[in-house]
N, C-alpha and C positions, 0 to 999 in steps of 0.2 A: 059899485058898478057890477052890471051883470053882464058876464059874458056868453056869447053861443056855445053851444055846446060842439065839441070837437068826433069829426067822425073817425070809429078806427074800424078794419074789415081784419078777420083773423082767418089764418086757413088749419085746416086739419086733415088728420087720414081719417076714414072711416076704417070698418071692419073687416074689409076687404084691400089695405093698405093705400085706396084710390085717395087722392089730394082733393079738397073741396070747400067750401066755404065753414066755416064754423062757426062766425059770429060776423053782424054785420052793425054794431052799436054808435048810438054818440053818447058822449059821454062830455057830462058835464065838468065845469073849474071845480077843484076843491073850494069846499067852502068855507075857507079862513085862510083867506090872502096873506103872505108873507112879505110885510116893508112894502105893497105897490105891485107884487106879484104873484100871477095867479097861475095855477098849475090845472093842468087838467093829467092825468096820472091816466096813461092808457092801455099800458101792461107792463107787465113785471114775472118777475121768478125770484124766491126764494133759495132756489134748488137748481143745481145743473141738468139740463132738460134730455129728457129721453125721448128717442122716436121712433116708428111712429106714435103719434098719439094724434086725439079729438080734439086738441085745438082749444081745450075749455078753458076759461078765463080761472086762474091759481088763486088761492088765497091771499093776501099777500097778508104782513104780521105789523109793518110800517112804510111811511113814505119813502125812507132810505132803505136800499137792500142790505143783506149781510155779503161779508165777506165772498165776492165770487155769483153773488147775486146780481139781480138787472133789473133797472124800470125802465119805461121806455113814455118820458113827457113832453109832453106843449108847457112852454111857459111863457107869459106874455107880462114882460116890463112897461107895466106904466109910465107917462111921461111923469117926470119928477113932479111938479104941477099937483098932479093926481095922486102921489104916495100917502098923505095923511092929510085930512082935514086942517088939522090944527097947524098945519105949514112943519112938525118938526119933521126929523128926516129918520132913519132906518129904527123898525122895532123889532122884536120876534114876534113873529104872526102864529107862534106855538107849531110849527110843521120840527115832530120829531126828528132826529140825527143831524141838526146844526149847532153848531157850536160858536158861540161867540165868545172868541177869546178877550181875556183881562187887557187892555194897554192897546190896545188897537182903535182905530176911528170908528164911528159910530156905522154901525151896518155892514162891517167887516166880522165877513164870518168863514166857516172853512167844514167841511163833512168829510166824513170818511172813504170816499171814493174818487172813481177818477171818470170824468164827467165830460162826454164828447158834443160838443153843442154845435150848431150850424143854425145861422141867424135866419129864417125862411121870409121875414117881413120885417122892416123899418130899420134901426139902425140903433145900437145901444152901446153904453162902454162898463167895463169890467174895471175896476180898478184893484192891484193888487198892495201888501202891505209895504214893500219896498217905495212907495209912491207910481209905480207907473201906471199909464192908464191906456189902453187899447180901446179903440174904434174900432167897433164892428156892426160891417154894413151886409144887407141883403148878399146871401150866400158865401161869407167868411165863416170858418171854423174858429172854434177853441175846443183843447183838451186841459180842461181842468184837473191840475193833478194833486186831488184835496189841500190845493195853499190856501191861505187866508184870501179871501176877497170880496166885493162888494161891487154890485150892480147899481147901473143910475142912465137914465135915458134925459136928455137933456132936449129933446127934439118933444112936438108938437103929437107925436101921433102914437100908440103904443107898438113895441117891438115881439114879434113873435120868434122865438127861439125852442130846435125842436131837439131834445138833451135826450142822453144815451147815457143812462148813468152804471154805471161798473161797482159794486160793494167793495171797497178793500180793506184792509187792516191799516189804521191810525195808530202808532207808537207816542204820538206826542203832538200836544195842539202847535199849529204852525205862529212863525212869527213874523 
């Protein structure tokens, strides 16, 4: 499945400290969907930000930031239905800095950060490894705070969730 491309508008100082547009892009999903989910990665920092600055779009080094770093995504859960052809249920889709830990359920996974989500469209559920499972509907929050979990939309339509992802330090894969 192909999705639309997501617009993002950036501002910046110019040379004269004045505030002003700096970029005005859309910006396509990555293109190797993870388990039914698609990311469109629309900014980030590697680096704690200094200002003023031009607003130009940073290099980034992966999908996940480092420590004290930031990305800032669209990710949009497909309905379960849609996750793999072959009917099975969560893979890795190869999206660096997730980890799936040993002994957990399939597509229970957990990163190094702490992950501010707010659901902008449809309705999706998180499930964590304790077995619980949260519904989240059109404009609920979660802050993921890198535990183990796993995402599953169980409804007809896909979920758009727009994450704030924070780098932190991981001492030990979650259980």
């Amino acid at each position: 499945m192909e999705l639309d491309p997501v617009r993002i508008v950036v501002t910046g100082h110019d040379e004269r400290g004045r505030s002003g547009v700096s970029s005005d892009l859309m910006i396509p999903a990555a293109d190797k969907p993870s388990a039914g989910t698609y990311v469109h990665f629309l900014w980030g920092t590697d680096t704690l930000p200094e200002y003023p600055n031009n607003g130009s779009r940073p290099e980034l080094n992966s999908a996940f930031p480092p420590p004290g770093g930031i990305r800032f995504v669209e990710t949009v859960i497909m309905p379960d239905e849609a996750m793999t052809d072959d009917g099975s249920e969560y893979t890795d889709g190869g999206i660096d800095g997730i980890q799936f830990p040993d002994g957990l359920a399939p597509g229970m996974h957990a990163t190094a950060s702490v992950d501010c989500c707010v659901v902008i469209d449809g309705e999706v559920c998180v499930e964590l490894s304790d077995g619980t499972v949260v519904v989240l509907q059109r404009g609920d929050s979660l802050v993921q705070n890198g535990t183990a979990h796993k995402w599953f939309n169980r409804t007809s339509h896909p979920a758009r969730l727009a994450v704030f992802v924070v780098g932190a330090v991981h001492n030990a894969l979650p259980h």
